[in-house]
C-alpha positions as CSV (number, residue, x, y, z in Angstrom):
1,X,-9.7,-19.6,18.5
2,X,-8.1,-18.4,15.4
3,X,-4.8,-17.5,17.0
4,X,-1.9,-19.2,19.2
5,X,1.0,-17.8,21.4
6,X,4.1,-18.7,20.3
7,X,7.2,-20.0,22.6
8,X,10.6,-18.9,22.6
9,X,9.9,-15.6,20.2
10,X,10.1,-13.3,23.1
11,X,11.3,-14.0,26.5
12,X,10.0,-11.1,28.2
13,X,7.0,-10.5,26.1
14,X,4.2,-12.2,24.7
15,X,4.4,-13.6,21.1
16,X,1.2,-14.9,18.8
17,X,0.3,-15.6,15.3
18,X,-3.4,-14.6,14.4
19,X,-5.0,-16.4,11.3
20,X,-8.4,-15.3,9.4
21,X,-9.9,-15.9,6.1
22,X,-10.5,-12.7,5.4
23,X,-8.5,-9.3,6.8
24,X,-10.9,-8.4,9.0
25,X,-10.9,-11.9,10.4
26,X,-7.2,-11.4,11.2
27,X,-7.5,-8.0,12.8
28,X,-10.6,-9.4,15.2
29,X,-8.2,-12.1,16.0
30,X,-5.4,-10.7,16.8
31,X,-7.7,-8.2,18.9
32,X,-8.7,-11.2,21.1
33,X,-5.3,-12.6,21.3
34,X,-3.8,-8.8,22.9
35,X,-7.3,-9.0,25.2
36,X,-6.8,-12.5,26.4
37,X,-2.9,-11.9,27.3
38,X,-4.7,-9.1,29.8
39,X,-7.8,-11.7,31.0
40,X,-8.2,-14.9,31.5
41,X,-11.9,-15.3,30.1
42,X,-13.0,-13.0,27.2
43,X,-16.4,-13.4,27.8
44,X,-16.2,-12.0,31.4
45,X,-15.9,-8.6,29.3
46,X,-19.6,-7.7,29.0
47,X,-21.3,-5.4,26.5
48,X,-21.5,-1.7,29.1
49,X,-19.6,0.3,27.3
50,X,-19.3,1.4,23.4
51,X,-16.5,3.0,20.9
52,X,-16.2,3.6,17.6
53,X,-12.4,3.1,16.6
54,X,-11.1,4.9,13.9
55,X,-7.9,4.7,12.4
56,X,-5.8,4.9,9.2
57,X,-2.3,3.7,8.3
58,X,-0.1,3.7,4.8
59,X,0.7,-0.4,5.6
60,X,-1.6,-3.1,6.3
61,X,0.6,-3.9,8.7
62,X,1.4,-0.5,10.4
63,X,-2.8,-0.2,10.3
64,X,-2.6,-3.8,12.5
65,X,-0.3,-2.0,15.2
66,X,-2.3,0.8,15.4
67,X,-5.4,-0.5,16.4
68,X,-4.1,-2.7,18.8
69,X,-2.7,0.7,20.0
70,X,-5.6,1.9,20.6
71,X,-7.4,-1.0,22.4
72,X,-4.4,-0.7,24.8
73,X,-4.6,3.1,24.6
74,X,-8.0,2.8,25.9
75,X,-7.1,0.1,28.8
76,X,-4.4,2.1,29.8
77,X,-6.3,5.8,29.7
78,X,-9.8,4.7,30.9
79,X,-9.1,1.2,32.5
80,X,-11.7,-0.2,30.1
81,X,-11.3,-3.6,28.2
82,X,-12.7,-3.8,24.6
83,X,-13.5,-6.5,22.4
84,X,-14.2,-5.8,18.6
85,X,-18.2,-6.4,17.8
86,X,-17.6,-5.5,13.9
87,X,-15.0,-4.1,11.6
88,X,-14.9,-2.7,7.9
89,X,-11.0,-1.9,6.5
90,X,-10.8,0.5,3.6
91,X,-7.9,-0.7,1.5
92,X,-9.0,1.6,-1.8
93,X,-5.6,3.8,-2.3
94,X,-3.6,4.6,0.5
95,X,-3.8,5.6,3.1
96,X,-5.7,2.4,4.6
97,X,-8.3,2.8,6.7
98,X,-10.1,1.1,9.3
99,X,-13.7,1.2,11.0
100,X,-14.5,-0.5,14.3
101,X,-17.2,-1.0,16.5
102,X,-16.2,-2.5,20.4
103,X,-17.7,-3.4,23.3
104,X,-16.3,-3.9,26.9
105,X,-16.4,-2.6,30.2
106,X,-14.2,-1.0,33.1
107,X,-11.8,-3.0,34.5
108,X,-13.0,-5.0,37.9
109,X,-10.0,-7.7,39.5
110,X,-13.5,-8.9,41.5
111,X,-15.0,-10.0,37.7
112,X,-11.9,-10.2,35.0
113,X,-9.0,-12.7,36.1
114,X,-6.1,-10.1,34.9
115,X,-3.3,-11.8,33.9
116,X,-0.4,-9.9,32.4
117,X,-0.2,-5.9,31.8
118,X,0.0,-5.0,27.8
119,X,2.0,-2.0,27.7
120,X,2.6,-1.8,23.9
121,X,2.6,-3.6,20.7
122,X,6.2,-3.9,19.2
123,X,7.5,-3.8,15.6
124,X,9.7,-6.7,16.4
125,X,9.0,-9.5,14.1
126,X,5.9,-7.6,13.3
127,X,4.1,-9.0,10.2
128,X,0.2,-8.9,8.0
129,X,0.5,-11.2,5.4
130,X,-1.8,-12.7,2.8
131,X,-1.4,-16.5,2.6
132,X,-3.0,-19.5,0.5
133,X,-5.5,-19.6,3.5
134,X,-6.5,-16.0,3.8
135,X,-4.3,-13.6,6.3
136,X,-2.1,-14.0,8.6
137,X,-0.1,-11.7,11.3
138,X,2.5,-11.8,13.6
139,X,2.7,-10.1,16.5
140,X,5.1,-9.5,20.1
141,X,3.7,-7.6,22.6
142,X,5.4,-5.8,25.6
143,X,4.2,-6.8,28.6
């Protein structure tokens, strides 16, 4: 599990660091980290629906939040949860871009323990940065 929540960041919402040796790494992890704040066990999320995710962003970091946007976009709108099956990001010029194929299903309480509601990422404390190690973000969601 290349993430962790982190305690007393946020006292209403959910904090976690998400760690990868590559960028893409970090982005898949932090995808799973927002998922697994909504259910219990990610692999209850089966493979019955597909997306292609586009998006594009003038900040590594600003590319970050919107993806996770848009998985939470997509739970919100069609009360399906996604988990990321591959990803390609652009980072030629600006502005960055980023490429993603996910998989998930509709939402069933009878299947998918639902723990908290994700309403939105924040920019609080928000952070992509490259370490020693690879990549590293921070993130606080609103829950």
């Amino acid at each position: 599990m290349p993430y962790h929540y982190l305690d007393n960041i946020a006292i209403a919402d959910v904090a976690f660091e998400a760690w990868g040796e590559t960028l893409e790494e970090v982005f898949i992890a932090a995808a799973e980290a927002t998922l697994n704040v909504m259910v219990r066990d990610l692999n209850s999320v089966e493979s019955r629906e597909r997306r292609t995710i586009q998006v594009q962003a003038d900040a590594l970091d600003l590319l970050l939040f919107d993806f996770l946007q848009e998985l939470i976009f997509y739970k919100d709108s069609g009360c399906i949860l996604l988990r990321v099956e591959q990803i390609a990001i652009t980072r030629g010029g600006q502005p960055f871009s980023l490429k993603a194929e996910v998989f998930g299903e509709k939402i069933n309480p009878q299947k998918h323990e639902l723990l908290a509601d994700v309403k939105a990422v924040t920019l609080h404390r928000f952070q992509v940065e490259e370490t020693e190690n690879g990549w590293k973000a921070n993130v606080i969601l609103d829950i």
